[in-house]
C-alpha positions in Angstrom: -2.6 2.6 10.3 0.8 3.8 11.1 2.5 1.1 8.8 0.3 2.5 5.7 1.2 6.1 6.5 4.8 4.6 7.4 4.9 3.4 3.7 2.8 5.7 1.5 5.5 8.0 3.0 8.4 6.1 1.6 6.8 5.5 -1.4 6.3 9.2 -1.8 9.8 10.3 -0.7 11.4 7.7 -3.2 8.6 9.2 -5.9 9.8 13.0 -5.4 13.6 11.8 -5.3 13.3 9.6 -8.4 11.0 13.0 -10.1 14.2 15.3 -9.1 16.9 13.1 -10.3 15.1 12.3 -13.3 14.5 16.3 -13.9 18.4 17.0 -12.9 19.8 14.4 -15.0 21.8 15.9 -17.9 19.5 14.3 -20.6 17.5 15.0 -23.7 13.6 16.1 -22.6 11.8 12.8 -24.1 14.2 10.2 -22.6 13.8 12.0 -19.2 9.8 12.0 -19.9 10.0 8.5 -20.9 12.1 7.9 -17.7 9.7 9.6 -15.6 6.6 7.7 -17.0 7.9 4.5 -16.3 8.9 5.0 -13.0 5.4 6.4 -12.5 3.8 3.6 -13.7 6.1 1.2 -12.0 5.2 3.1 -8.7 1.3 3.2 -9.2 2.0 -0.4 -9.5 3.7 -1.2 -6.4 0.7 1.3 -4.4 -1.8 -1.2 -5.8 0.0 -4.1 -5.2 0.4 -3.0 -1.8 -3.2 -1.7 -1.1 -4.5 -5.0 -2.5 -1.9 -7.0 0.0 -3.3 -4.7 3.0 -7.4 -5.1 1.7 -6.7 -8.6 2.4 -4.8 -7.9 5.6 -8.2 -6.4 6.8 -10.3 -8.7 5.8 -8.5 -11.8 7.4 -8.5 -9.6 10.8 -12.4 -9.3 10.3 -13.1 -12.6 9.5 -10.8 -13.8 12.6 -12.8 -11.5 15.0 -15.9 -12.4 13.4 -15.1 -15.9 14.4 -14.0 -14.8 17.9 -16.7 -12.9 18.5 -18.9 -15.9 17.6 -17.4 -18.5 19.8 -18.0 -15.6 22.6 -21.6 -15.6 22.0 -22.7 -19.3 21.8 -20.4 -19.7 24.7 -22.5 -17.0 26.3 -25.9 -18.4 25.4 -25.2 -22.3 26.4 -23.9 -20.8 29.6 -27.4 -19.0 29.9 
């Protein structure tokens, strides 16, 4: 849990510097807008990407206990 807060953090630090750079930048209004959709979408992509990496994360840890937990209790029940 602390490596997803560990990097939602990042990803929102890096989103807020990237928003006030963009917003700074000596620029017309539409090529800063244009700048700051792409890195939003670019962003939203790496949070899925990453979600999806850590959905699968979790499920190979259930499915590994699962198992564990399994060989525990036939182990138990022939030992019965």
């Amino acid at each position: 849990m602390r490596t997803v807060r560990a990097i939602m953090m990042t990803v929102s630090a890096a989103a807020i510097g990237a928003g006030v750079a963009l917003l700074l930048a000596p620029q017309s209004g539409e090529k800063t807008r244009r700048q700051l959709r792409r890195k939003t979408e670019d962003l939203i992509h790496d949070i899925r990407k990453n979600a999806e990496m850590r959905a699968h994360e979790a499920l190979d840890l259930g499915r590994s206990k699962a198992r564990h937990i399994g060989r525990q209790v036939r182990a138990s029940m022939k030992a019965a």
